[in-house]
C-alpha positions in Angstrom: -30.7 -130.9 189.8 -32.3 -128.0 188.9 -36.0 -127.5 188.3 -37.5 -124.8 185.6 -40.4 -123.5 186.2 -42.0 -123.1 182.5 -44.2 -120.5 182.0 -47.9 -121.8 181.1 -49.6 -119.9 178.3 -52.7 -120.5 176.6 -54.0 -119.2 173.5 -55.9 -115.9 173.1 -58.9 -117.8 172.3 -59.2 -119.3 175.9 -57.7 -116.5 177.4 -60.9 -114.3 176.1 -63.2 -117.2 177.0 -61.9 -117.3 180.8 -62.2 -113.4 180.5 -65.5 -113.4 178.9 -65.1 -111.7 175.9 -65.4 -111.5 172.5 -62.1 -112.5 170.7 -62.2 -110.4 168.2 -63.4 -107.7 169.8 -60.2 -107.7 171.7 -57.0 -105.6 170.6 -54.4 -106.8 168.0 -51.9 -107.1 170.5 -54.2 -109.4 172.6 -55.3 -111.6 169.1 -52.2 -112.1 168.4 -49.8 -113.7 171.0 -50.2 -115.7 173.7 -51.3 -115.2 177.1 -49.6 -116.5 180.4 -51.2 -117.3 183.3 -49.9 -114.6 185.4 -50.8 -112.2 182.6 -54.2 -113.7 182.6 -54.4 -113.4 186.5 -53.4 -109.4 186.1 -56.0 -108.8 183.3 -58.5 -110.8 186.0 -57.2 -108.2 189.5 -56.9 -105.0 187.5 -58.6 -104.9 184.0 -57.1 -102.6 181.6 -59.4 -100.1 180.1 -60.1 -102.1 177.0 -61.2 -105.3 179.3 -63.8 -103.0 181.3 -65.0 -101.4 177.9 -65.9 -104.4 176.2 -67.4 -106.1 179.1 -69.9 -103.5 180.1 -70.4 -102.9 176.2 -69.7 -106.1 174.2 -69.9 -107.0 171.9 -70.4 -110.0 173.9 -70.1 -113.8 173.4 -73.0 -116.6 173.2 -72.1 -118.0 176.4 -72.8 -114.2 177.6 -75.8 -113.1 175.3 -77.3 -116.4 176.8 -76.6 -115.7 180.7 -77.8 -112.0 179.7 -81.2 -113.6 178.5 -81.5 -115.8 181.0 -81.2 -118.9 178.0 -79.0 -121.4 176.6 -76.9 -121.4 174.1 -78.9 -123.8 171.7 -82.0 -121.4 173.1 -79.8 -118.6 171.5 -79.3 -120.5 168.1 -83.4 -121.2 167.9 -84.2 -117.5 168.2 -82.0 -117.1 165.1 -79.7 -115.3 167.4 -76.0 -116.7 166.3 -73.6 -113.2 165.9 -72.4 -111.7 169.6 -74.5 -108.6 170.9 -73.8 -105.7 172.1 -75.2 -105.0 175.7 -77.4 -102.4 174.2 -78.7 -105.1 171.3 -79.2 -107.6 174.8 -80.9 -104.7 176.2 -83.0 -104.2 173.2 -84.3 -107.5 173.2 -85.5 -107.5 176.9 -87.5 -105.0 176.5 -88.9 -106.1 173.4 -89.5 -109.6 175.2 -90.4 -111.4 171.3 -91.9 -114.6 171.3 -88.7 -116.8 171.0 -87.3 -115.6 174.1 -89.9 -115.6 176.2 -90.3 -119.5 175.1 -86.7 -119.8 175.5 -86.5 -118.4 178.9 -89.8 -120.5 179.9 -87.7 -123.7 179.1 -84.5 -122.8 180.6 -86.8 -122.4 184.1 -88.0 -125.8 183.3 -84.3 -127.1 183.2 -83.6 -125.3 186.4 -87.0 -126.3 188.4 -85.7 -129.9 187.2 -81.9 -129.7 187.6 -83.2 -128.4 191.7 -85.6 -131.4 192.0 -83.0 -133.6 190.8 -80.3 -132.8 193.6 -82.8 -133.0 195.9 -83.8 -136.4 195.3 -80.1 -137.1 195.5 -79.2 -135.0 198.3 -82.8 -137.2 200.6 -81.1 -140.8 198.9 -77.7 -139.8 200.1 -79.0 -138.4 203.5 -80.6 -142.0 203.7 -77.7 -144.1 202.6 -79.4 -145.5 199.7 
């Protein structure tokens, strides 16, 4: 009996979400068919010039904008900030440091400081055998 080996393709969509990017900042070709995993693994070792483009430029997705600001996503949302940016617009709003973001980024420090006290306490319980 012989065994095939499908070929495991995923949609565009999660293809520019494991990529990083904007979907549709992406080219036609890319929108518009589907994207195997070994195609996904090239794009990954040797981006084409389109890839490298719109990651150093954008316009970039929330989950980006957000790791950009040093925020969440919902933080993102709250500062009336729901449209991708470009890396210039992220840039922009560093250096303009409005009050939103600096709130925002206060809060995500909190969830971090907490997140790191919280394995801690786990990490001591577990070293203890509690």
């Amino acid at each position: 009996m012989t065994s095939h080996q499908s070929t495991q393709t995923m949609k565009p969509a999660t293809a520019a979400k494991k990529l990083g990017v904007y979907l549709e900042a992406t080219p036609a070709e890319f929108r518009e068919g589907s994207v195997s995993r070994a195609e996904l693994n090239a794009l990954q070792a040797d981006p084409p010039q389109w890839l490298t483009d719109l990651r150093r430029d954008g316009p970039h997705p929330r989950p980006v904008v957000a790791a950009k600001l040093g925020v969440s996503i919902a933080g993102l949302a709250r500062g009336g900030v729901t449209e991708p940016l470009t890396t210039e617009q992220i840039e922009t709003l560093k250096r303009e440091r409005p009050e939103w973001l600096e709130r925002e980024r206060a809060t995500q420090a909190e969830v971090r400081k907490e997140a790191a006290r919280i394995k801690q306490r786990d990490a001591e319980r577990a070293q203890r055998g509690d």
